[in-house]
C-alpha positions in Angstrom: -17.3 17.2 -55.9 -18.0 14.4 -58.8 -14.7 15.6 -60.6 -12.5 15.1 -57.1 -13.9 11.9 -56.3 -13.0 10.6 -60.3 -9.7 12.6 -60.1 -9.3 11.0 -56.6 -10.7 7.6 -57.1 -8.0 6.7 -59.7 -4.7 7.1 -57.2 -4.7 4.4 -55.3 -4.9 2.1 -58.5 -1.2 4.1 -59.5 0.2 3.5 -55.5 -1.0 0.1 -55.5 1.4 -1.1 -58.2 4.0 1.3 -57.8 7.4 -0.9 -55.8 8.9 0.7 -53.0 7.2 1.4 -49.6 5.0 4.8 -50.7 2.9 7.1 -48.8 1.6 5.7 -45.5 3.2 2.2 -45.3 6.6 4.3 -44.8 5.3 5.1 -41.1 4.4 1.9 -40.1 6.2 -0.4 -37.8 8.4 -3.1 -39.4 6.7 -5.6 -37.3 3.1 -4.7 -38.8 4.5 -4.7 -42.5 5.9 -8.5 -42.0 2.8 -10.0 -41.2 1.1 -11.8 -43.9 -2.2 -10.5 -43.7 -2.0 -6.0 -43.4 -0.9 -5.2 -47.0 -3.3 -6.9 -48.8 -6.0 -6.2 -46.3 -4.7 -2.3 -46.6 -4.8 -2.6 -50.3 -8.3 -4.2 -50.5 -9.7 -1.2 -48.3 -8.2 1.1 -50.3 -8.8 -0.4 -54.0 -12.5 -1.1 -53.1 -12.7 2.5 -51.5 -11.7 3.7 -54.8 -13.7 1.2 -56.7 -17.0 2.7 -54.4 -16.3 6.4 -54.6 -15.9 6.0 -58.3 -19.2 4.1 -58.4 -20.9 6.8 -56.2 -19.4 9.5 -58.0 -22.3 10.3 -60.5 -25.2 8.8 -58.2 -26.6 12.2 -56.9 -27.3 14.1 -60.2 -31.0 13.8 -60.3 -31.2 13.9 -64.3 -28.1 11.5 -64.5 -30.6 9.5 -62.1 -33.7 9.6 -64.1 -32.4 9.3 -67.7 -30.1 6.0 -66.6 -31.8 3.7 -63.6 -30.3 0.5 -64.5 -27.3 2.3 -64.1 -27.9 4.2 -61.2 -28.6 0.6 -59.4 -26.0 -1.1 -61.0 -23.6 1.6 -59.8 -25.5 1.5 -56.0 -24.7 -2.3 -55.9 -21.1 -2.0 -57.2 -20.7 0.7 -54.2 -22.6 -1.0 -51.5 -20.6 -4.3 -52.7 -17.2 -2.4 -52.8 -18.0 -0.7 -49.4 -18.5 -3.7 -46.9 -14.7 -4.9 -47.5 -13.2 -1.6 -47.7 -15.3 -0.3 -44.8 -14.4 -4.0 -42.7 -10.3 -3.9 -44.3 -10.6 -0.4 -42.5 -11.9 -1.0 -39.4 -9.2 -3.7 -39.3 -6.2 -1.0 -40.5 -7.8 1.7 -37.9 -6.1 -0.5 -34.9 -2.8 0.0 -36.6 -3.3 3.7 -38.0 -0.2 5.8 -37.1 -0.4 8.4 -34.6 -1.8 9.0 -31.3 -4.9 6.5 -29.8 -7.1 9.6 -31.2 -6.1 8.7 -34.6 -7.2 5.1 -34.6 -10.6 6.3 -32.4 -11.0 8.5 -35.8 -10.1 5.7 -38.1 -11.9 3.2 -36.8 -15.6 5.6 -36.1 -14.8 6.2 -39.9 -15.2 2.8 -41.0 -17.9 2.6 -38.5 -20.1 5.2 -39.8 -19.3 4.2 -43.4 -20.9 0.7 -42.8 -23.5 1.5 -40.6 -24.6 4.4 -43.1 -24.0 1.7 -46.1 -26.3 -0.3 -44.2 -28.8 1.7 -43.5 -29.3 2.9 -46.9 -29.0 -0.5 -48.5 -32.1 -1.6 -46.2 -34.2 1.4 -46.8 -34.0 0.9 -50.7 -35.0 -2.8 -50.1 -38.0 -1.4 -48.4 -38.8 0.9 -51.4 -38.5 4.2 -49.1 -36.6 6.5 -51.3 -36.6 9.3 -49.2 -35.0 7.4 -46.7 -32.7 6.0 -49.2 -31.2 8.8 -49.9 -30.5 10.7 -47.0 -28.8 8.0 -45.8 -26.7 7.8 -48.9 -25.5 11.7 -48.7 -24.2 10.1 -45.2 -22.3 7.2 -46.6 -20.8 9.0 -49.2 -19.7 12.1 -46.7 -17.8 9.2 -45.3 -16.5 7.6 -48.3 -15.7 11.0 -49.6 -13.0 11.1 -46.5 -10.8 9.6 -49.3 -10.9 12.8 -51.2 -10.8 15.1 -48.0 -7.8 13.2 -46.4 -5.7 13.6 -49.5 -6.8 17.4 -49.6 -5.8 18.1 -45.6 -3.3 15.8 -45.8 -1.2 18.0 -49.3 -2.4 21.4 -47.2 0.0 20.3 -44.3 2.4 19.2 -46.1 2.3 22.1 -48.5 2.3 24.2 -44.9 5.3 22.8 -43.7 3.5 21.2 -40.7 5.3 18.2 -39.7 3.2 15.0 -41.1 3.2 13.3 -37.3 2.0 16.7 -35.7 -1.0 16.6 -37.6 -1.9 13.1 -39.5 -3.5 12.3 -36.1 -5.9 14.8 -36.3 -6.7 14.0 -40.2 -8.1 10.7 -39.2 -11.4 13.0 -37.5 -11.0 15.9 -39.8 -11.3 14.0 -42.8 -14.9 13.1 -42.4 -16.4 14.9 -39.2 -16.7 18.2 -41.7 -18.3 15.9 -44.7 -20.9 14.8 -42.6 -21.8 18.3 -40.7 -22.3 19.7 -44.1 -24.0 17.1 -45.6 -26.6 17.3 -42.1 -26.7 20.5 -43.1 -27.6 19.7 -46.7 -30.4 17.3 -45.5 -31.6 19.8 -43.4 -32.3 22.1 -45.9 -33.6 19.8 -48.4 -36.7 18.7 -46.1 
């Protein structure tokens, strides 16, 4: 999981300063593309996304943990610092995600849960309950970790054959509805 989210976390820095319209931005409308404000909004979302799933890469290791707490919180305030404009950037980009209204309902209950989890976890540490604390960081990074899973859905269809419109819809729930079952899972099993 670490090694995807490293391997994963460093694209977006390569599409961000490649020229051209790549990936994504060649299905959206004209109109949304002229306006001042979605590009660098989009490219704030997705830099700081990257920026946080880097940062949270390494933070579940309980050894790496133990041996390196100054980092560990260092790392948890870059990530909780990167996630509040990505997560806001893509509640914002969810109203204009391509696809059906299902994929911006996905979209935008991604950025949702991201926050709210963020949140959450951010305010248990505060109140030195660790236990809490964590769980409710497995949950925010089963959302942030939607970065790796949409990349990984997103190559299978296109390695498939399956037309990107038939199916980038559903990507915007399947990308993070699975992370978060399993990590439920995980949580369950831990207690």
């Amino acid at each position: 999981m670490a090694l995807l989210a490293i391997i994963t976390g460093f694209y977006p820095f390569v599409f961000a300063f490649a020229s051209g319209q790549q990936g994504l931005f060649g299905s959206k409308p004209e109109a949304v593309l002229q306006t001042s404000w979605y590009i660098p909004m989009f490219m704030v979302h997705v830099l700081l996304g990257a920026v946080a799933i880097l940062a949270g890469s390494t933070q579940f290791f309980k050894g790496f943990r133990a041996r390196n707490l100054k980092l560990h919180r260092n790392l948890g305030k870059l990530y909780v610092f990167t996630v509040i404009p990505s997560g806001l950037a893509g509640l914002v980009a969810g109203f204009y995600a391509s696809g059906a209204w299902y994929s911006k309902a996905g979209f935008i209950c991604l950025a949702l849960g991201w926050l709210i989890t963020t949140w959450v976890a951010y305010t248990s540490i505060r109140k030195r309950q660790i236990d809490k604390h964590q769980r409710w960081m497995m949950r925010s990074y089963a959302f942030c970790f939607a970065f790796v899973t949409f990349r990984i859905y997103l190559g299978l269809g296109a390695a498939m054959g399956i037309p990107f419109n038939d199916y980038y819809s559903y990507l915007s729930f399947l990308c993070w509805v699975p992370n978060l079952v399993f990590i439920e899972w995980r949580i369950k099993n831990l207690e």
